[in-house]
N, C-alpha and C positions, 0 to 999 in steps of 0.2 A: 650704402645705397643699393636697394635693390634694383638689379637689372631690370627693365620695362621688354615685354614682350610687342613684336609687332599686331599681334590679335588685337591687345588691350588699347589699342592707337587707333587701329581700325571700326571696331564695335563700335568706339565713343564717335568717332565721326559717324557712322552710319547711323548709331540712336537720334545723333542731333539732326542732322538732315530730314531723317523720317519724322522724327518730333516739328521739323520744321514746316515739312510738305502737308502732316495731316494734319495741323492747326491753320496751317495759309488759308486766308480767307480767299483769295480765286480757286473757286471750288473748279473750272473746268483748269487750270494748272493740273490737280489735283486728281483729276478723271483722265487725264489725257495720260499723264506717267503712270498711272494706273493700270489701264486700259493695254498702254504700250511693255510693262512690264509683264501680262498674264500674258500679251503674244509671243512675246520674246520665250515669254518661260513655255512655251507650248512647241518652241525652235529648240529646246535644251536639250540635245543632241548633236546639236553644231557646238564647235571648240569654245567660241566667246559666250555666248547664253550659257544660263542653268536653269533646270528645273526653280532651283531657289528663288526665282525672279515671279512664279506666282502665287505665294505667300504673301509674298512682300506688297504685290499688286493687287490681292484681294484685299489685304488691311487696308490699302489708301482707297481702294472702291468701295470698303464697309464703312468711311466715315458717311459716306453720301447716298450710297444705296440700300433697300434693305435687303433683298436678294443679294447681294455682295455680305453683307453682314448675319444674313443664316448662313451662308457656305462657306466663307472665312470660321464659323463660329464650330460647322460641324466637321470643317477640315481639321481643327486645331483639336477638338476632343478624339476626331477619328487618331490622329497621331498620337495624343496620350495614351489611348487605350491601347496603341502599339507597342509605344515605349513599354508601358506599363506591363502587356505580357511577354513583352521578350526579357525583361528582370526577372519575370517570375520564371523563363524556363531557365535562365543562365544560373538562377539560385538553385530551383529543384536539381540543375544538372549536377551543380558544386555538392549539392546535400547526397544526392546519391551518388556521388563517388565518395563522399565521406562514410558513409554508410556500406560500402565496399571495402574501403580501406578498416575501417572497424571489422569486418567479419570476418577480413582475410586476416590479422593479427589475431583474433580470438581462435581460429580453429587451427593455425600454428602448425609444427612437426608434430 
């Protein structure tokens, strides 16, 4: 039996809940946690908030708004395209020390 991590316990509670809020048909439920999570996340510099709370806040305000649902849409591309270049400098980094180590064993004693 493979050991279960506590992440993988948590994710799934947090997918279902969220799966559950953004299909709940009271939409103002749904604007109100919403709403109260981009505050919060605008606090994430006090101990208990985090920034992560307006992600999370804009997806349940892009089921219902469409202002919500561009800036959610262009938040989520802005972060890929961060992800995306901070791989490409971690690889070029790893290629040009491979490319170091090759030149330093070629030109030897």
């Amino acid at each position: 039996m493979v050991p279960r991590s506590p992440d993988t316990h948590l994710q799934k509670f947090v997918r279902h809940h969220y799966h559950r809020l953004k299909t709940h048909p009271n939409h103002w439920l749904r604007k109100t946690i919403g709403i109260l999570l981009v505050i919060g996340g605008l606090f994430g510099f006090l101990p208990v908030l985090g920034y992560w709370m307006i992600p999370i806040g804009l997806a349940l305000l892009a089921v219902d708004w469409p202002w919500a649902r561009r800036l959610s849409r262009r938040l989520v591309s802005w972060w890929g395209r961060r992800v995306r270049e901070s791989r490409l400098k971690v690889r070029s980094v790893a290629q040009r020390r491979t490319i170091v180590r090759n030149r330093d064993r070629r030109s030897g004693p």
